[in-house]
Backbone as CSV, one residue per row, in Angstrom:
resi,resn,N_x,N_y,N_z,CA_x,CA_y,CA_z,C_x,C_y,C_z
1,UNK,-13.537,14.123,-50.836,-13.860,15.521,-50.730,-13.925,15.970,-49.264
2,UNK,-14.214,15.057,-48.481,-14.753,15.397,-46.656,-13.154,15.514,-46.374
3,UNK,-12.511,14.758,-47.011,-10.902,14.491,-46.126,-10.166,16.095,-46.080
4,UNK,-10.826,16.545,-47.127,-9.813,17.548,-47.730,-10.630,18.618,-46.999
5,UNK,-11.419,19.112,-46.287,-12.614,19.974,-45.961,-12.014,20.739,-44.545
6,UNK,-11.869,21.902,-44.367,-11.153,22.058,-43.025,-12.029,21.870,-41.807
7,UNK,-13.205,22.527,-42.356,-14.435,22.084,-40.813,-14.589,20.547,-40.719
8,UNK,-14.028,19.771,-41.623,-14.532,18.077,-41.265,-13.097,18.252,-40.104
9,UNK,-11.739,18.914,-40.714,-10.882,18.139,-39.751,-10.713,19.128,-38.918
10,UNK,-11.593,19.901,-38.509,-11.568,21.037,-37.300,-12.614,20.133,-36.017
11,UNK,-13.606,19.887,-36.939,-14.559,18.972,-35.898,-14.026,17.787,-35.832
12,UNK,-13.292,17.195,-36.690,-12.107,15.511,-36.039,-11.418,16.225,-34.617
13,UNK,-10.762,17.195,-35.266,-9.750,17.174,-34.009,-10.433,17.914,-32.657
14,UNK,-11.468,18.420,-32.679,-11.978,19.044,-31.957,-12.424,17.825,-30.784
15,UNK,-13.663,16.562,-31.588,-13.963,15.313,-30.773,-12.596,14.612,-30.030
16,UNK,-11.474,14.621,-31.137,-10.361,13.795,-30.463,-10.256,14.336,-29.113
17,UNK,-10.076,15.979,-29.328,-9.293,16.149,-27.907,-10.146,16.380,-26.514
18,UNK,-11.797,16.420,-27.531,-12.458,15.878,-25.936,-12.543,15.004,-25.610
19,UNK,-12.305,13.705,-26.106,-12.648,12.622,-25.735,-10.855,12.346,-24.779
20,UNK,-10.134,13.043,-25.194,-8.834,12.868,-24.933,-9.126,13.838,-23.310
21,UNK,-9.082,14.622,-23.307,-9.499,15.700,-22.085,-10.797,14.380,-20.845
22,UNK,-11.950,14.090,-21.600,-12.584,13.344,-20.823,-11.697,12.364,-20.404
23,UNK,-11.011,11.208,-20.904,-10.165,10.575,-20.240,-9.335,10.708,-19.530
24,UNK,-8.443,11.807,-19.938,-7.329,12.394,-18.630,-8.121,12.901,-17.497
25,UNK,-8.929,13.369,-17.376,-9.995,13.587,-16.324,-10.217,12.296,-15.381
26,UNK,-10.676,11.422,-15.606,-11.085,10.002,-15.365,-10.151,9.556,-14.351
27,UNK,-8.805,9.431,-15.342,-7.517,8.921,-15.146,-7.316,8.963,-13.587
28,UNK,-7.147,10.400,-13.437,-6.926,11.061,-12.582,-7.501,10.019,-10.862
29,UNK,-8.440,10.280,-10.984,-9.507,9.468,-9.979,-9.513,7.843,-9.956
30,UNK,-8.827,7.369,-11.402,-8.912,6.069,-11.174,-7.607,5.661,-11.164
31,UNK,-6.207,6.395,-11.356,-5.146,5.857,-10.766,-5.290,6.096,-9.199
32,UNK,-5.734,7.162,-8.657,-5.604,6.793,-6.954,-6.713,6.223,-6.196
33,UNK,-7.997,5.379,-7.077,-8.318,4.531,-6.116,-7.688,3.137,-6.587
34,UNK,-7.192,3.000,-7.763,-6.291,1.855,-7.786,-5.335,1.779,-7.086
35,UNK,-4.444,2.743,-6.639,-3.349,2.477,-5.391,-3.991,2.458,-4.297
36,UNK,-5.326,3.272,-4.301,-5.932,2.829,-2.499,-6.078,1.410,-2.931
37,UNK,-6.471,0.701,-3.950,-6.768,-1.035,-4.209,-5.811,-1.720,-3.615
38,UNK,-4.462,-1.530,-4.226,-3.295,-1.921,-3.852,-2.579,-1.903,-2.275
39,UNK,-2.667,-0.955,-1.958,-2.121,-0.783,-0.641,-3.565,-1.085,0.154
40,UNK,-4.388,-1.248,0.199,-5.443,-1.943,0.923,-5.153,-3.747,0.949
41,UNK,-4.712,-4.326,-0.426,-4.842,-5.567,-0.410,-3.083,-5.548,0.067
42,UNK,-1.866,-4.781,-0.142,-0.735,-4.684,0.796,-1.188,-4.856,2.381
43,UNK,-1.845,-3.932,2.878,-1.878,-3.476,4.241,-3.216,-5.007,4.823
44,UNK,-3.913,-5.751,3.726,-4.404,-7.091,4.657,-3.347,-8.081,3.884
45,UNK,-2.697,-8.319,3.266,-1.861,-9.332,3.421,-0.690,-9.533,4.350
46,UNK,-0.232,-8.014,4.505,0.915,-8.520,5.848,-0.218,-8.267,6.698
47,UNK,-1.206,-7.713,7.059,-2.127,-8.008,8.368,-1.984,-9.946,8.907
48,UNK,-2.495,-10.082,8.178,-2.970,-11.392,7.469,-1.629,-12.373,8.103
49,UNK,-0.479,-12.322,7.122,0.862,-12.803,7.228,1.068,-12.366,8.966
50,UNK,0.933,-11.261,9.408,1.734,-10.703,10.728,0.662,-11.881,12.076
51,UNK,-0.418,-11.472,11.934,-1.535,-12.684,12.680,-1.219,-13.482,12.713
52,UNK,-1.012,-14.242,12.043,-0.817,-15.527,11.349,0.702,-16.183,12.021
53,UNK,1.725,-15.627,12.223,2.760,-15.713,12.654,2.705,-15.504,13.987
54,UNK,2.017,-14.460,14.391,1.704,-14.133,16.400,0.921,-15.510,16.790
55,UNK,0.146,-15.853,15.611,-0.947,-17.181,16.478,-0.076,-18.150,16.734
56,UNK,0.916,-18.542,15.936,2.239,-19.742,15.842,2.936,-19.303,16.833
57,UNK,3.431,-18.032,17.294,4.295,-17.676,18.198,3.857,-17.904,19.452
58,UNK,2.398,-17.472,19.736,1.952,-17.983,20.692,2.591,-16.801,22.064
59,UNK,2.869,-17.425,23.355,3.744,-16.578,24.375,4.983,-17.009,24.698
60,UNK,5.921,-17.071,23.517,7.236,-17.472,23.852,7.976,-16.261,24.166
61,UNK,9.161,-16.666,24.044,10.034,-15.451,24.727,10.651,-14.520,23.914
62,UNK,11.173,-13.521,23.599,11.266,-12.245,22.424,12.667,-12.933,21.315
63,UNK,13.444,-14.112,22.147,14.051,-14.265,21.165,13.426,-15.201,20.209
64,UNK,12.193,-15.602,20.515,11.692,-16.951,19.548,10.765,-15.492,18.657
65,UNK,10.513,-14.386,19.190,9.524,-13.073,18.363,10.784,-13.120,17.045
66,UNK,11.748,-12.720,17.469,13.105,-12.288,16.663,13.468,-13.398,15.521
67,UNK,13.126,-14.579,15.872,13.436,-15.622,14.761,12.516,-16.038,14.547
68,UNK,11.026,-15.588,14.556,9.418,-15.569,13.651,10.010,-14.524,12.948
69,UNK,10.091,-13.154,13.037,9.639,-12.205,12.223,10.941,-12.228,11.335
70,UNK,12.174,-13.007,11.604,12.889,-13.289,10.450,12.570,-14.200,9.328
71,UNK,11.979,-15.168,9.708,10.967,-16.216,8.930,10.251,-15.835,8.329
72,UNK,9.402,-14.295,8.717,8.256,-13.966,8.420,8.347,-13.059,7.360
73,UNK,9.501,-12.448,7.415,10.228,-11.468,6.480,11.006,-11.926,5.083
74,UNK,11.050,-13.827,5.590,11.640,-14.448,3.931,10.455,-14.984,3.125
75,UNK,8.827,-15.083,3.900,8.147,-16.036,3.008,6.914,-15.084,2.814
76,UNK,7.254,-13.741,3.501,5.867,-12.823,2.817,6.618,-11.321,2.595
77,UNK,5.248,-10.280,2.110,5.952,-9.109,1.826,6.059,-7.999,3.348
78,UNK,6.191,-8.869,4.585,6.662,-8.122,5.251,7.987,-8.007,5.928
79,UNK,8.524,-6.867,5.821,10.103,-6.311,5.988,10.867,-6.352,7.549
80,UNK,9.516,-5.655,8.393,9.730,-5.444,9.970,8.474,-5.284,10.597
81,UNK,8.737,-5.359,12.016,7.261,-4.911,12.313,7.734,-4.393,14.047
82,UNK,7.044,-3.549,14.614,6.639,-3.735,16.112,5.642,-4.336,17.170
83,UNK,5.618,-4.811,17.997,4.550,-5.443,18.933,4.603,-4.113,20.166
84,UNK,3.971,-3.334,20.472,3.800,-2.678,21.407,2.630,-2.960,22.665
85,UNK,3.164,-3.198,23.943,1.970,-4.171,24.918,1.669,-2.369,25.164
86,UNK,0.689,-2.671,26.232,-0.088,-1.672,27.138,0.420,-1.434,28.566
87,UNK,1.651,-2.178,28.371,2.561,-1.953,30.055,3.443,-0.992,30.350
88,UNK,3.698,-0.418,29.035,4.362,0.567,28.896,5.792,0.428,28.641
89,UNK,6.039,-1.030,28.448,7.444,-1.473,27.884,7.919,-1.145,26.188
90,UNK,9.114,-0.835,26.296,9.551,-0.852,25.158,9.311,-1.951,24.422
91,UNK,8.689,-1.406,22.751,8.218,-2.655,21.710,9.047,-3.926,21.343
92,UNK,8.714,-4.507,21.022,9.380,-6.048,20.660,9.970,-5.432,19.137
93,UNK,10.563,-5.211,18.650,11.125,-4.971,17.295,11.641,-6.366,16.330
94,UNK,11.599,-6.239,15.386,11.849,-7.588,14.149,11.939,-6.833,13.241
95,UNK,13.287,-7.239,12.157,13.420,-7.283,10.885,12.951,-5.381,10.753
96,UNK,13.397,-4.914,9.821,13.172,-3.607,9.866,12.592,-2.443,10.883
97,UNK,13.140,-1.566,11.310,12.754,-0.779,12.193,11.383,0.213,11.490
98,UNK,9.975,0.088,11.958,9.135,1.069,11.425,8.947,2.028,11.301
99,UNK,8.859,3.283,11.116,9.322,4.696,11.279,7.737,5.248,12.099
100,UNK,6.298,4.165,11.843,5.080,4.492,12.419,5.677,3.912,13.859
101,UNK,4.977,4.615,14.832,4.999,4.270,16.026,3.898,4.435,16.963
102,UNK,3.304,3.908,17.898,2.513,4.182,18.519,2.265,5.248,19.518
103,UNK,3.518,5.983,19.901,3.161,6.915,20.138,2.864,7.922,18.959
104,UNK,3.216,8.150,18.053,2.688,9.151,16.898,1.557,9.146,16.156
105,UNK,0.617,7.623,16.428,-0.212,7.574,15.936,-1.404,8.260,17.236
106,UNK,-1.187,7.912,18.383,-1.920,8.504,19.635,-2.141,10.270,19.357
107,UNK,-0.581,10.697,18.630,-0.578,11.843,18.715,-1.552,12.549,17.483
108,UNK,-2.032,11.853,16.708,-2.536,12.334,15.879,-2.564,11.964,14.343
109,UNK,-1.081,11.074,14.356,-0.978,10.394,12.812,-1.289,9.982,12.056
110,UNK,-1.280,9.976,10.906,-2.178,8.457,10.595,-1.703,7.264,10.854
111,UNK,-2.369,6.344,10.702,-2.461,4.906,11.189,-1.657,3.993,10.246
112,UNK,-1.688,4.265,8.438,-0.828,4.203,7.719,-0.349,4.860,6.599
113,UNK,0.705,4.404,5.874,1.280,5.421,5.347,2.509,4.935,4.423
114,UNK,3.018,5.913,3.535,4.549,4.918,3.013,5.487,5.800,3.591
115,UNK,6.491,4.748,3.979,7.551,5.151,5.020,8.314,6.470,3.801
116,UNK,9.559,7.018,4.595,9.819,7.600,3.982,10.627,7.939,2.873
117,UNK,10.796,6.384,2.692,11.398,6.174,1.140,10.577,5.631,0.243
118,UNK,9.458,5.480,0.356,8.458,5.313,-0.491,8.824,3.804,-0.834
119,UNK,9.351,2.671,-0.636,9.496,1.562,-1.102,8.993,0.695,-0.052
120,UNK,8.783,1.365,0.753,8.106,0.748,2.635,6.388,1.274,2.519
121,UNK,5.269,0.449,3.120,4.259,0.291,3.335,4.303,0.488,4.789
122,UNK,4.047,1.333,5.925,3.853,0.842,7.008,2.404,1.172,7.569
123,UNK,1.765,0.200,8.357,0.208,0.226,8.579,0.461,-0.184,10.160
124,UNK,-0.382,0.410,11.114,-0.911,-0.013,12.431,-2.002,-0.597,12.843
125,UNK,-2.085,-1.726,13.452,-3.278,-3.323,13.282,-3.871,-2.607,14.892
126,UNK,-4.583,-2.472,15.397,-5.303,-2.219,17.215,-5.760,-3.562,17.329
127,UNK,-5.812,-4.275,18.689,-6.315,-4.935,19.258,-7.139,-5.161,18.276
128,UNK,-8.614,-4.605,18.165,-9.611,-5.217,17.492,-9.599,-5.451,16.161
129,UNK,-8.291,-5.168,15.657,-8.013,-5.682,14.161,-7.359,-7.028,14.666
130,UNK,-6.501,-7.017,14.939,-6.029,-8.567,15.177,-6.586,-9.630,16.423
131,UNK,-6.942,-9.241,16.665,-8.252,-10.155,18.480,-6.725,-10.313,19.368
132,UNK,-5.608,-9.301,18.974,-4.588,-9.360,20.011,-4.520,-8.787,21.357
133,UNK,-4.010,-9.075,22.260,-4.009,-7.569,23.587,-2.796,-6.890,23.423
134,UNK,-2.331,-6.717,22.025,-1.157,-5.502,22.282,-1.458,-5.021,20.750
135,UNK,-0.948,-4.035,20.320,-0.601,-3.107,18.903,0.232,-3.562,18.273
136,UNK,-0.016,-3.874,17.178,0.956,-4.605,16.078,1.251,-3.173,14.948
137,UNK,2.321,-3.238,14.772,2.738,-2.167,13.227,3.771,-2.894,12.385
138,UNK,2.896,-3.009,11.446,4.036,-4.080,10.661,4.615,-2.992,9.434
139,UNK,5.840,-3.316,8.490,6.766,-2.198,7.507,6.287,-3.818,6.322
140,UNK,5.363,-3.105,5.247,6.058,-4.483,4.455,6.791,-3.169,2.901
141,UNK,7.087,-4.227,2.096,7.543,-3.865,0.776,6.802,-3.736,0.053
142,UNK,6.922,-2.466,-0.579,5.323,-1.741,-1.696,6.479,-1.581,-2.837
143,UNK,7.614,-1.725,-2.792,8.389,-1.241,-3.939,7.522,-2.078,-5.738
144,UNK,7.105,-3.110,-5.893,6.004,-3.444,-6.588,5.271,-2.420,-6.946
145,UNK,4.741,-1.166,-6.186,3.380,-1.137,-6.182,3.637,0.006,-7.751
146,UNK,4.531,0.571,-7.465,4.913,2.053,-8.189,4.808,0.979,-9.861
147,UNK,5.332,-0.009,-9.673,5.621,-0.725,-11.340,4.043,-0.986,-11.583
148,UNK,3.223,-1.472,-10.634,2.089,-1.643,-11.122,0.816,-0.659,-11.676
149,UNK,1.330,0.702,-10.910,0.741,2.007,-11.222,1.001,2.657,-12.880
150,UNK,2.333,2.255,-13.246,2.849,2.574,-14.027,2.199,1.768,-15.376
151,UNK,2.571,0.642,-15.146,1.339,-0.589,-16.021,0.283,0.012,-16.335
152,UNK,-0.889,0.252,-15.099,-2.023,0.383,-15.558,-2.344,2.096,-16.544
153,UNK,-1.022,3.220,-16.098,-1.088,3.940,-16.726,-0.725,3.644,-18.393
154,UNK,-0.263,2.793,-18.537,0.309,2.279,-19.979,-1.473,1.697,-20.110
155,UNK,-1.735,0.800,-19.774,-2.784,-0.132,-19.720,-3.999,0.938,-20.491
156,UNK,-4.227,2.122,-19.632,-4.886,2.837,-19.747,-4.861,3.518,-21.012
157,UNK,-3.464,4.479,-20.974,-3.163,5.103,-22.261,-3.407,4.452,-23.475
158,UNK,-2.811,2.812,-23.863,-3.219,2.377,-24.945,-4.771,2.133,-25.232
159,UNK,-5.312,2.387,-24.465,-7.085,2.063,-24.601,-7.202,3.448,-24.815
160,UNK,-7.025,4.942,-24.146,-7.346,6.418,-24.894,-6.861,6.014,-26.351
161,UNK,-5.495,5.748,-26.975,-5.150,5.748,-27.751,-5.936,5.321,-28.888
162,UNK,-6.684,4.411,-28.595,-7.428,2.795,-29.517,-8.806,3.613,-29.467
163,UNK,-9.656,4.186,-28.919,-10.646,4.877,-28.994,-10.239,5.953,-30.170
């Protein structure tokens, strides 16, 4: 008798679509601190990877920089990077050219960002991020990141759905 009742299925559909409305609400806020998650644990793993390779490099000469950051570019997710000193010399460049630069970040930029094809991560490390005496900007690969956003929106949806 309830099935057949129009106020039973006026007040069904009424709860569905708040509870449906409360979740898309939610959503909202928790897909973009999940990509801040992501590109935070992006932006310390090539930190991480880029250090890690300067400590091995040590003070050799730019062609031994040039065949690290090719090394460095087959066994982690970073693509390219720059070394910029404080002498005012042009940067040491490796493996992808970064589109962040240190002068644009002086000027006001942000510090990181996705390049401008969106499949590039690029982040700027200062001295007191890496215990270096020059500016590191490393480019890694976020192309991952978009499939994983996409997941958790599936991830998500089937749980609104299941409620």
């Amino acid at each position: 008798m309830l099935s057949r009742s129009r106020l039973c299925w006026r007040i069904t559909l009424a709860v569905f679509f708040a509870i449906f409305a409360v979740e898309a609400a939610i959503l909202i806020p928790s897909y973009q601190n999940y990509e801040r998650d992501l590109l935070t644990r992006l932006n310390d793993v090539g930190r991480t990877a880029m250090s890690t390779a300067l400590v091995l490099h040590g003070n050799s000469n730019e062609k031994d920089l040039l065949l690290l950051g090719t090394g460095l570019t087959r066994i982690s997710n970073v693509r390219g990077g720059a070394i910029y000193f404080g002498d005012g010399a042009p940067p040491q460049i490796f493996g992808e050219t970064p589109e962040l630069t240190a002068a644009a970040v002086r000027a006001g930029d942000a510090i990181q960002g996705y390049a401008s094809d969106g499949a590039r991560f690029e982040a700027l490390w200062r001295p007191a991020e890496t215990g270096f005496p020059f500016v590191v900007v490393g480019r890694m690969d976020s192309s991952a990141i978009h499939g994983e956003l996409v997941a958790f929106l599936w991830r998500v949806g089937g749980l609104i759905l299941l409620i």
